[in-house]
C-alpha positions as CSV (number, residue, x, y, z in Angstrom):
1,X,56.0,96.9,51.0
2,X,56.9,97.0,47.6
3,X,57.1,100.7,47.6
4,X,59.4,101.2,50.5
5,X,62.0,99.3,48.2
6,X,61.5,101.3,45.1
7,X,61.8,104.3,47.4
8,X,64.8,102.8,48.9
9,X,66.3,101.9,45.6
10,X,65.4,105.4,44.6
11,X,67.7,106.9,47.5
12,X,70.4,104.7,47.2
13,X,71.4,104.3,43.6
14,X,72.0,107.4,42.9
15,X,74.3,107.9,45.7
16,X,76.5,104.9,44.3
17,X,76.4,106.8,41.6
18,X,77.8,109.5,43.1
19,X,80.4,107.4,45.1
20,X,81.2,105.5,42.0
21,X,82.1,109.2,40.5
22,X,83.9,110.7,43.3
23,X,86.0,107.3,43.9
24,X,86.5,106.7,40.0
25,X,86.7,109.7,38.9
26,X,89.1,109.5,35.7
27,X,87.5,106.5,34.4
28,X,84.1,107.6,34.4
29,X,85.5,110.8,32.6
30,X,86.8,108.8,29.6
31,X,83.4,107.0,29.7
32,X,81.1,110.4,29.8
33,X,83.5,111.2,26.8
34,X,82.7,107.8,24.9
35,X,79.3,108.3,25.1
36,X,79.0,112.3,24.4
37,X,81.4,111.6,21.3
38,X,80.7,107.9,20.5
39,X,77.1,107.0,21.3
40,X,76.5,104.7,18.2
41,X,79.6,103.0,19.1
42,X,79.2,102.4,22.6
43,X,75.6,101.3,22.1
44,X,77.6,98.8,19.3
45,X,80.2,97.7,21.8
46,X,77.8,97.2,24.5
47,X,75.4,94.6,22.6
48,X,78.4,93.3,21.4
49,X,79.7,92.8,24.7
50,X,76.1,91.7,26.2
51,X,76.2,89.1,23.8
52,X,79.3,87.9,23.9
53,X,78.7,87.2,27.9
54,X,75.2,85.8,27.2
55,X,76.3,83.6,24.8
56,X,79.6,82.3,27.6
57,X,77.0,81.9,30.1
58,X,74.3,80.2,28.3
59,X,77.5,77.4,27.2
60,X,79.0,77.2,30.4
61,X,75.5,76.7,31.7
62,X,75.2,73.9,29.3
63,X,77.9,71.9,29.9
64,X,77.0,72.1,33.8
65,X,73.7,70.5,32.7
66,X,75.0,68.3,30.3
67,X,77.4,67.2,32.8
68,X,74.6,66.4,35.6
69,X,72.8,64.3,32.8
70,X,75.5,62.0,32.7
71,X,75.9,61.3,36.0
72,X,78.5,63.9,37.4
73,X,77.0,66.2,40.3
74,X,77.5,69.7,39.8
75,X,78.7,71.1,43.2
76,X,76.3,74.4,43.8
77,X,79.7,76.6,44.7
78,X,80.9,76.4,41.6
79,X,77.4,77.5,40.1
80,X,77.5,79.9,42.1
81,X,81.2,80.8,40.9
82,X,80.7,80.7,37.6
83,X,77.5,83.5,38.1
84,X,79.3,85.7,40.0
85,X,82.1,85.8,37.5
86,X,79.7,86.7,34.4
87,X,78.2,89.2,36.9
88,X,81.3,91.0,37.7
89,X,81.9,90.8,34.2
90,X,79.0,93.0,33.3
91,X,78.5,94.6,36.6
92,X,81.7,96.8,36.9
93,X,82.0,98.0,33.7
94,X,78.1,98.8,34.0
95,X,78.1,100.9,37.3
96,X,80.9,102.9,35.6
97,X,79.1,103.3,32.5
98,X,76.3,104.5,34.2
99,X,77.9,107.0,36.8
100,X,79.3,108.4,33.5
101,X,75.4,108.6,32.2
102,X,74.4,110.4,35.7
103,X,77.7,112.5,35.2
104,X,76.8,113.2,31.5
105,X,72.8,113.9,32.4
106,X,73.5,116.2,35.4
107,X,75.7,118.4,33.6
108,X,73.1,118.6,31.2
109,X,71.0,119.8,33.3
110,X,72.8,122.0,35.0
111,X,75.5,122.4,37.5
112,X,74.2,123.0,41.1
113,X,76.5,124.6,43.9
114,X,77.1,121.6,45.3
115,X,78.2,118.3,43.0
116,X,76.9,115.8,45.0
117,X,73.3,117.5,44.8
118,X,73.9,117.5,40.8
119,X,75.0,114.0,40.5
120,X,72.1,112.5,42.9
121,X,69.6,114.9,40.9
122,X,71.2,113.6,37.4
123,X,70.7,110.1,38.9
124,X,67.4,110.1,40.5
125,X,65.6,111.3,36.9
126,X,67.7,108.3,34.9
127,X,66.3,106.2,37.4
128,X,63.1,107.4,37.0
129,X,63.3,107.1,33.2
130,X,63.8,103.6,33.5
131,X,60.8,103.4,36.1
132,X,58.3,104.5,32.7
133,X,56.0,101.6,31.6
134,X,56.8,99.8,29.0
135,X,59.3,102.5,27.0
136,X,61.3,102.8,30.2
137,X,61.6,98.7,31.1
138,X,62.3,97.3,27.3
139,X,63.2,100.2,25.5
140,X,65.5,103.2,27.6
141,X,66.9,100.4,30.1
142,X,68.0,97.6,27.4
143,X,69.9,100.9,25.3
144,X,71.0,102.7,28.4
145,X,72.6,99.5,29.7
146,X,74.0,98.6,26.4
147,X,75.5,102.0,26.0
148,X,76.8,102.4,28.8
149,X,78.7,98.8,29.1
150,X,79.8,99.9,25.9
151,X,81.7,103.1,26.8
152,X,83.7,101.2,28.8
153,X,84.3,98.6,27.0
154,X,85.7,101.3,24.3
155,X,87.7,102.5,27.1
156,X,89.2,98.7,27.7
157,X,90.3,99.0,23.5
158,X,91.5,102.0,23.8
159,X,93.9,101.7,26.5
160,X,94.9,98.4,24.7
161,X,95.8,100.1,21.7
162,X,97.8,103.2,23.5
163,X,99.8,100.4,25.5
């Protein structure tokens, strides 16, 4: 069973990916060019970043706790806010990070005649990358991830400081 999902999971991320790309497509240019011209200081931005929102979450967190200790209930939907919220927070600037990584990987390898086949090929081997025991799950993952929120977060400061 679990190897239907991986190959499911294996199918389908790389074509968001590829939708993420064809819908997105200026932002996840400027983030392909962070990360070609500024690796060091996405990968700075994104732990940065990643610990910013940890740090948010593990305090709002505890006040919901503290809170329940004395005596007020927590109601579950605003839990369940408060998650969703911090996921957002690192989810869409991570899918667009990493549709730049797929972007950035498949012209590395080579164009193919047709883009879609390129981008699904560039994102099936990142995905398999982060599949490796061990070097893939706590090393490539953690930096990919950290990168890639970071390219867009530089994005985010840059159009700050053009404005």
């Amino acid at each position: 069973m679990e190897l239907i999902v991986y190959l499911l999971i294996l199918a389908s991320l790389p074509a968001v990916f590829a939708a993420v790309m064809l819908l997105f497509p200026e932002p996840v240019a400027q983030a392909r060019f962070n990360l070609e011209s500024r690796p060091w200081r996405s990968l700075f931005l994104g732990l940065l970043t990643f610990a910013a929102v940890a740090l948010l979450t593990a305090l709002l967190f505890g006040v919901i706790m503290m809170a329940g200790e004395h005596g007020y209930e927590s109601e579950p939907i605003f839990v369940e806010f408060v998650a969703s919220i911090l996921v957002i927070t690192l989810g869409v600037p991570l899918l667009i990070g990493l549709s730049a990584a797929v972007q950035l990987i498949s012209h590395r390898l080579g164009e193919l005649n047709r883009p879609i086949l390129t981008y699904l090929r560039g994102g099936g081997l990142l995905f398999l990358a982060c599949l490796v025991p061990f070097v893939g799950w706590l090393v490539f993952t953690p930096l990919l991830v950290w990168t890639s929120i970071g390219a867009v977060v530089g994005l985010l400061k840059r159009r700050k400081r053009e404005s």
